[in-house]
C-alpha positions as CSV (number, residue, x, y, z in Angstrom):
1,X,-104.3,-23.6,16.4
2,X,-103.5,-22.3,19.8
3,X,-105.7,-19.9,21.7
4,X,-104.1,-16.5,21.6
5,X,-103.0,-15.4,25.4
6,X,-105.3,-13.3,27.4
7,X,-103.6,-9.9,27.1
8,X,-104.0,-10.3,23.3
9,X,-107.4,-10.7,23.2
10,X,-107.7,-7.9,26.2
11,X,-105.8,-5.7,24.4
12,X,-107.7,-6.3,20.9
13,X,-111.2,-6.0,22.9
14,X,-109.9,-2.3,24.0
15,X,-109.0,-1.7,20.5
16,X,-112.2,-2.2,19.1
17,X,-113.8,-0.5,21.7
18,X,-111.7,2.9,21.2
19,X,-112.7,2.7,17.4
20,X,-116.4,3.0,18.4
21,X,-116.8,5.9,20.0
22,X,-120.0,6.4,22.4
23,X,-123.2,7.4,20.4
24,X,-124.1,11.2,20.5
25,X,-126.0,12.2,23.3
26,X,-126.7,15.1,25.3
27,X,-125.7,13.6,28.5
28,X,-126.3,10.1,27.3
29,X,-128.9,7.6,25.4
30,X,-130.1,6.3,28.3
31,X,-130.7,9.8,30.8
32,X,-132.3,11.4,27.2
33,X,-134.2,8.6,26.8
34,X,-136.1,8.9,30.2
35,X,-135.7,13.1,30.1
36,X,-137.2,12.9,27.1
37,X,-140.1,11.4,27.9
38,X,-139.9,8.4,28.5
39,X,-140.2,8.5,32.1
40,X,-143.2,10.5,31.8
41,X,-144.6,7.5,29.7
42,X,-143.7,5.1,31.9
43,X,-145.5,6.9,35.0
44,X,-148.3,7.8,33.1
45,X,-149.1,5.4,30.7
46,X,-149.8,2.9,33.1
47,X,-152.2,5.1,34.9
48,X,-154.0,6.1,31.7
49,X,-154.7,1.7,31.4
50,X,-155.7,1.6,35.0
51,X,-158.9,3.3,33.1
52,X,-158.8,5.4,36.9
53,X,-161.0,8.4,36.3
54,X,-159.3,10.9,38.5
55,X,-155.9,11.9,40.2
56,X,-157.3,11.4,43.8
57,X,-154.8,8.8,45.1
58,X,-152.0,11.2,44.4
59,X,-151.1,13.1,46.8
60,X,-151.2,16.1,45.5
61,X,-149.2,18.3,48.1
62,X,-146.0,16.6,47.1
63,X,-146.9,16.5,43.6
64,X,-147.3,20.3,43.6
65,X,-144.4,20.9,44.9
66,X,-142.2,18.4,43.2
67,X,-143.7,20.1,40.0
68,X,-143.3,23.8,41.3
69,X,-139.4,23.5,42.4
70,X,-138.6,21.5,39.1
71,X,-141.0,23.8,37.1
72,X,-139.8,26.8,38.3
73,X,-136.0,25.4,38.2
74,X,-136.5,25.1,33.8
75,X,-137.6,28.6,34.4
76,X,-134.1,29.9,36.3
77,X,-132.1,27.7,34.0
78,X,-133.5,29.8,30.8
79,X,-132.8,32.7,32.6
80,X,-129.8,32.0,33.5
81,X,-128.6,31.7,29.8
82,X,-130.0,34.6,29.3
83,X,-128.8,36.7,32.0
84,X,-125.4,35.2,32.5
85,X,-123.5,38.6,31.7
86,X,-123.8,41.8,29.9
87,X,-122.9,40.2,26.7
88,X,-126.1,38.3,26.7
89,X,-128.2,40.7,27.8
90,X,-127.0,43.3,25.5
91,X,-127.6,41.1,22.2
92,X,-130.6,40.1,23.1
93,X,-132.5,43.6,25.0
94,X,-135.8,42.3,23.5
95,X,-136.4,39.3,24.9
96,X,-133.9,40.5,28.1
97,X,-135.4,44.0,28.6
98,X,-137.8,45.3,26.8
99,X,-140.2,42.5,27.0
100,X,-140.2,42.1,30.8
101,X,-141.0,45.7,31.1
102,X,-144.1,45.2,28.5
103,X,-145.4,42.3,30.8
104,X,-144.6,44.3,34.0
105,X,-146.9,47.4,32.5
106,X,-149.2,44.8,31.5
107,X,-149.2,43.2,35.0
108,X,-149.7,46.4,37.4
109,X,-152.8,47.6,34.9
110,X,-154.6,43.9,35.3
111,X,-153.9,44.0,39.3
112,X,-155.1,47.6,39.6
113,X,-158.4,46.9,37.1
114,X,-158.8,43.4,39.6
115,X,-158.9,46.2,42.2
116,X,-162.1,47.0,40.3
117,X,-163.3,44.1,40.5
118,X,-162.8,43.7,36.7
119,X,-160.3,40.8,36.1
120,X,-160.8,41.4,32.2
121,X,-156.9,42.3,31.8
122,X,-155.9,39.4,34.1
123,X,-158.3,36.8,32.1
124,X,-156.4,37.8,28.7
125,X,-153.0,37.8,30.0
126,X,-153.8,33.7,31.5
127,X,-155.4,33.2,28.2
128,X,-152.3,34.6,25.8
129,X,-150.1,32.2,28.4
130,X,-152.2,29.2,28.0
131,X,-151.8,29.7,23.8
132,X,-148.1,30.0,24.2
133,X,-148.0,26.8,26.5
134,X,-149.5,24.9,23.5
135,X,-146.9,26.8,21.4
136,X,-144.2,26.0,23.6
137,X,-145.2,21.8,24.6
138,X,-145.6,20.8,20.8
139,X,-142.8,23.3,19.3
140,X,-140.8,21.8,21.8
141,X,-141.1,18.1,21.1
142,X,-140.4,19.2,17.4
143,X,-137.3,20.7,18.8
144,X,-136.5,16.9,20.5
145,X,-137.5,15.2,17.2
146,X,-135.4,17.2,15.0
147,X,-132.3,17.7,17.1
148,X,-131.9,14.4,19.0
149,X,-132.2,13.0,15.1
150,X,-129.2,15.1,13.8
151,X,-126.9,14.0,16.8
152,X,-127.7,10.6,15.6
153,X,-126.4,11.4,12.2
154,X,-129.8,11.3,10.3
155,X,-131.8,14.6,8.7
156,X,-135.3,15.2,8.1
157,X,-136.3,16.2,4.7
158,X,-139.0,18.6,4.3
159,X,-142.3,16.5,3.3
160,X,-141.3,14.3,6.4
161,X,-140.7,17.7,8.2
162,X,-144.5,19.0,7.0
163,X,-146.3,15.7,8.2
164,X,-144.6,15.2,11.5
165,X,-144.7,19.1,12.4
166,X,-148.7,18.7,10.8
167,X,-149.0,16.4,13.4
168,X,-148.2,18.6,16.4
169,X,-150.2,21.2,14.9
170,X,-153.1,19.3,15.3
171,X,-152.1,18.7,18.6
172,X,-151.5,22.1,19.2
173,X,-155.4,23.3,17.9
174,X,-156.4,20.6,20.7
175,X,-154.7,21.8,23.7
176,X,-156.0,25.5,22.7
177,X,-159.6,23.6,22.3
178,X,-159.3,22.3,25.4
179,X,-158.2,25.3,27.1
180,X,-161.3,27.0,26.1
181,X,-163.3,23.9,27.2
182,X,-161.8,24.3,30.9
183,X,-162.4,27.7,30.9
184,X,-166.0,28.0,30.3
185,X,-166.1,24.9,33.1
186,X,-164.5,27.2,35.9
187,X,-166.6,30.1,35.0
188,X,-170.3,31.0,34.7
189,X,-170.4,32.4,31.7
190,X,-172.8,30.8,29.5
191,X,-171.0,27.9,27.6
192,X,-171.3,28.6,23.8
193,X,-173.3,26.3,21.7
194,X,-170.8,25.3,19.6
195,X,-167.7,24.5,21.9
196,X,-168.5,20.9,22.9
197,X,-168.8,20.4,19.0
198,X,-165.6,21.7,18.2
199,X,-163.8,20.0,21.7
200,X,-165.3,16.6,20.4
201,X,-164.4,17.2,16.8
202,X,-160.4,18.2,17.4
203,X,-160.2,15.5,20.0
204,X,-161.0,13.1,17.1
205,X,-158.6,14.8,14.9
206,X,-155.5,13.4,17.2
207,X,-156.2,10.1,15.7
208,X,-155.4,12.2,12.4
209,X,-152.4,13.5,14.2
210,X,-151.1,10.3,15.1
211,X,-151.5,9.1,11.3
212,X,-149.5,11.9,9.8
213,X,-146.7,11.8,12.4
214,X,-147.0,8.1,11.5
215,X,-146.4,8.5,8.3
216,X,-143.6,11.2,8.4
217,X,-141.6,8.6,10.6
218,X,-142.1,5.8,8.0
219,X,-141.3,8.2,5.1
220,X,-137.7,8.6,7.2
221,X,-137.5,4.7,7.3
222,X,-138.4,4.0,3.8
223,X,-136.0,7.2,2.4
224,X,-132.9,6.3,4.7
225,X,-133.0,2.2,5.6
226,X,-133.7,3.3,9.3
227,X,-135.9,4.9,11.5
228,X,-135.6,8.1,13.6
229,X,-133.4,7.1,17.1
230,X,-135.5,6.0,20.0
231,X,-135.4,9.0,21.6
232,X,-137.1,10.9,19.0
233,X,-139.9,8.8,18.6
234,X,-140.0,8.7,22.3
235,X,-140.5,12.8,22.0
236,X,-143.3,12.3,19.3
237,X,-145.0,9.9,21.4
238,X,-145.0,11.1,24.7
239,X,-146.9,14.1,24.1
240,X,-150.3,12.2,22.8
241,X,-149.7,10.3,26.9
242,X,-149.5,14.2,28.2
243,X,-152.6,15.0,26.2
244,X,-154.3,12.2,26.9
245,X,-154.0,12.7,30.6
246,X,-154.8,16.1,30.1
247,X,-158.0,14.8,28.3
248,X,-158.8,11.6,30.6
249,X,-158.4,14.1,33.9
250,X,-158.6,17.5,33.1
251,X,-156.7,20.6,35.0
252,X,-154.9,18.4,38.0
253,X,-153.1,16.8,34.8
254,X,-151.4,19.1,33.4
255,X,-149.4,19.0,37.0
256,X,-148.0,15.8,35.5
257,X,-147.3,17.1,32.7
258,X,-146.0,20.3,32.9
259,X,-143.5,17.9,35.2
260,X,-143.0,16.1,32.2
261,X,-142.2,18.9,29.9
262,X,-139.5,20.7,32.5
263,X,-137.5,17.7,32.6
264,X,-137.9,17.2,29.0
265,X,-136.2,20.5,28.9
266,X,-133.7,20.6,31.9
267,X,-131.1,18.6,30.3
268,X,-130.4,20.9,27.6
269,X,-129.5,24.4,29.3
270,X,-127.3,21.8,32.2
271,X,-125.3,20.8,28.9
272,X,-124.4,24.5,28.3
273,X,-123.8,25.2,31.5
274,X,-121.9,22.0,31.5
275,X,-119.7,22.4,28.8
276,X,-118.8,26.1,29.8
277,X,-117.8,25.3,33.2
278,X,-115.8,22.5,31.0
279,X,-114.0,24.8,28.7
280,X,-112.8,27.3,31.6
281,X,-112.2,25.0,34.2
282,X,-112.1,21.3,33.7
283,X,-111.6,20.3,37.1
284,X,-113.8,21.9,38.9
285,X,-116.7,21.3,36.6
286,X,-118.1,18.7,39.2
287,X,-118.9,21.3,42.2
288,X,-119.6,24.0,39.7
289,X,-122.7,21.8,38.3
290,X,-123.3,21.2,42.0
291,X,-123.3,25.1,43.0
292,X,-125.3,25.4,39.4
293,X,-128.1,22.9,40.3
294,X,-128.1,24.1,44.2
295,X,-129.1,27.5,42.6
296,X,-131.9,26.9,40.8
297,X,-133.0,25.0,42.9
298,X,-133.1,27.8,46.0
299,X,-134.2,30.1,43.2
300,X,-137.1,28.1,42.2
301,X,-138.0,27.8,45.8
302,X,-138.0,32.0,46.6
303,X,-140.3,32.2,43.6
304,X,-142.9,29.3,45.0
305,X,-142.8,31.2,48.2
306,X,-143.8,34.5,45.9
307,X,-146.6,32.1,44.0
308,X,-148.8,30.5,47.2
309,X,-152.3,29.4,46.4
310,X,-150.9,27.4,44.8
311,X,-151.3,29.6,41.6
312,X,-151.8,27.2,39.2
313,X,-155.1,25.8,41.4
314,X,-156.3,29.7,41.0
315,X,-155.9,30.0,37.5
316,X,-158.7,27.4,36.7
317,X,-161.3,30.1,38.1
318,X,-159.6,33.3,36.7
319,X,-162.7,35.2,35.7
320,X,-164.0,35.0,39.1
321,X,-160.7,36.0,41.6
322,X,-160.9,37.8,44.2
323,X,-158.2,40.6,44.7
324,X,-156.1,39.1,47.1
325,X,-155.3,36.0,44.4
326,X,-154.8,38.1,41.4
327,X,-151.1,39.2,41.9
328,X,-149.9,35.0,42.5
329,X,-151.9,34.6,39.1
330,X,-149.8,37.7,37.4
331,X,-146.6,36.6,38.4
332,X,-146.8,32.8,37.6
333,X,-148.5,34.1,33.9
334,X,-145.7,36.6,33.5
335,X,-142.7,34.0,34.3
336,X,-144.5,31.8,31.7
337,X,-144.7,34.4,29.1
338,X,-141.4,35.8,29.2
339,X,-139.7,32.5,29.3
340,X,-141.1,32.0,26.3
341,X,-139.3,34.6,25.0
342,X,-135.9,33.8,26.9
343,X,-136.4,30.6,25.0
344,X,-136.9,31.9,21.7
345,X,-133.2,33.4,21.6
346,X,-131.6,31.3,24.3
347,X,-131.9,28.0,21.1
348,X,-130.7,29.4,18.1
349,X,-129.0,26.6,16.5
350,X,-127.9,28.8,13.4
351,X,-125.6,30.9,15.8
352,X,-122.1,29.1,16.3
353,X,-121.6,30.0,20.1
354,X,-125.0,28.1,20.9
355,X,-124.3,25.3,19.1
356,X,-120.3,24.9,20.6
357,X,-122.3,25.6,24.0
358,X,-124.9,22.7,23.2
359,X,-122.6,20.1,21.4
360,X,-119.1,21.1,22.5
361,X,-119.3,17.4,24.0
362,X,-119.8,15.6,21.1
363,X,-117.0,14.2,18.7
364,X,-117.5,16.1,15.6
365,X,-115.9,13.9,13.6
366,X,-118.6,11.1,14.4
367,X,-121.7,14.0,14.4
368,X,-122.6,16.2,12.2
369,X,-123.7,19.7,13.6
370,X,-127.5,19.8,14.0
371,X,-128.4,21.9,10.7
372,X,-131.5,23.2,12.5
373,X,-134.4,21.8,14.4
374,X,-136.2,25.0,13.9
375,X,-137.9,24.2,17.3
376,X,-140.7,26.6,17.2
377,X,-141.5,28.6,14.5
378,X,-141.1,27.1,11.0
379,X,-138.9,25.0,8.8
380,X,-135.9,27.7,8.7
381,X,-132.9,26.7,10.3
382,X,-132.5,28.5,13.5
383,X,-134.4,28.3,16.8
384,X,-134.3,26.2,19.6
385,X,-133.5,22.4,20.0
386,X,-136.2,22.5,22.8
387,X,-139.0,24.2,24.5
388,X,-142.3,24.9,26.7
């Protein structure tokens, strides 16, 4: 039989590959694989094997400002969402207006009782920031789980739901444990008798955490014939290598990680913007995403220059500031709150315009529309497909 010429087989190759279209992805499976975490794992693992105690031979100038401008960038890209046009703002005065003015209040009371040498207000408002970042890391990752699943095609069904979003919890208990730990280390308050306890007992309930998220992922495998994609698990996973750096080093980890968990997030709101600059003017997209980038980028750099200390190296002694560091502390702790709440309404997959802002770029004949990754706040379908 003769060999069929080398157009025919050329041409049949293209066929096939026009009948499989590219799998889902949010830019694509290999930049949300690394986004997702798995660059974070693959910096940090390794270090966590090394068995090194400490973060010394880093150097943590660079770090902290390769962590600020990309930290601060996730921030302005939220924002941006948010405050794109009157629209936006209008529909959403709570978490646009009213809430920002709340934290303001809040703010100038704390500065003017630091004044008094009485950083009591200041000391809550750091403390009600570090409980939402334990919200925000492990609601997040949930968001990454669930989402990054429906673009694949699959669906979680509500007793996998309970023991992979049980498994964050637990997470979640630990990182608010932990807080408390660092805390009473920076200060000299008398440490209470029963916190080391409590820090060793949730710190053995991760291994608990790991089991039920275990489980919940094999329940998906055993129900559909195939596991979650890669970059879900990848989500799941990576956040037990942020905690455990947090655990194995302490404060100067959770630069690292809060690295980790703005690039986890980053990819997202440049898909919206993405897509819209798409839809209104295809062929310019290109130096729109450039002016876009170059934006928060210069954005995030104004607001480092308005945070010295570096803040984040204050917080760990909050109780004890001294009135020239309070206001760096307020305004870092107030952009961290209030993004929060930017986030909340900026991700709700039940409302059609976010979803043709997220997924606009995805075939929908090949994906079905996420039907709600309920990011932060329960099972219900709405909220976020991301978060910190």
């Amino acid at each position: 039989m003769p060999s069929p010429p080398a157009e025919a087989v050329a041409a049949q190759a293209t066929a096939v590959g026009a009948a499989q279209p590219p799998r889902p992805a949010i830019f694509s499976p290999v930049v949300d694989l690394l986004c997702v975490g798995g660059l974070s794992i693959l910096l940090i693992g390794p270090m966590l094997l090394s068995g090194r105690e400490d973060l010394a031979f880093l150097n943590i100038g660079v770090l902290i400002w390769i962590q600020a401008l990309i930290n601060y960038s996730h921030f302005m890209a939220s924002y941006r969402i948010i405050y794109r046009d009157r629209e936006m703002i209008r529909r959403h005065r709570w978490a646009a207006i009213w809430m920002p003015m709340i934290l303001l209040g809040y703010a100038l009371l704390a500065l003017w009782q630091a004044q008094q040498q009485r950083p009591l207000l200041v000391g809550v408002m750091v403390a009600v920031g570090s409980g939402y970042l334990a919200w925000h890391y492990t609601g997040q990752v949930w968001g990454m789980i669930a989402s990054y699943t429906y673009l694949a095609g699959g669906r979680i069904d509500k007793s996998e739901r309970l023991l992979i979003r049980s498994s964050l919890r637990i997470l979640l208990v630990w990182h608010l444990v932990w807080f408390v730990n660092i805390w009473f280390r920076q200060t000299s308050l008398p440490e209470p008798f029963w916190l080391v306890p409590l820090y060793q007992a949730v710190t053995a309930a991760t291994l608990l955490a790991a089991v039920l998220g275990g489980l919940g992922i094999l329940k998906i495998r055993l129900r559909s014939g195939s596991f979650p994609p890669a970059r879900a698990l990848v989500a799941w996973f990576a956040i037990f290598v942020w905690y455990a750096a947090m655990w194995r080093w302490g404060l100067p980890a959770l630069f690292l990680v809060q690295l980790a968990h703005a690039i986890q997030y980053l990819e997202f709101p440049a898909r919206v913007e993405l897509n819209r600059a798409t839809r209104t003017a295809a062929t310019r997209a290109t130096g729109h995403m450039a002016l876009y980038g170059a934006g928060l980028l210069a954005a995030s750099f104004l607001v480092v220059l308005a945070v010295p200390g570096p803040a984040m190296s204050v917080v760990a002694g909050f109780l004890g500031l001294e009135p020239n560091k309070v206001a760096p502390v307020l305004i870092l702790t107030f952009i961290n709150i209030h993004h929060y709440f930017t986030d909340g309404v900026a991700w709700k997959l039940g409302n059609p315009e976010v979803r043709k802002d997220l997924f606009s770029h995805v075939n929908p004949a090949t994906v079905p529309v996420p039907a709600g990754p309920a990011s932060q706040t329960g099972g219900k379908r709405k909220r976020r497909p991301v978060e910190r």
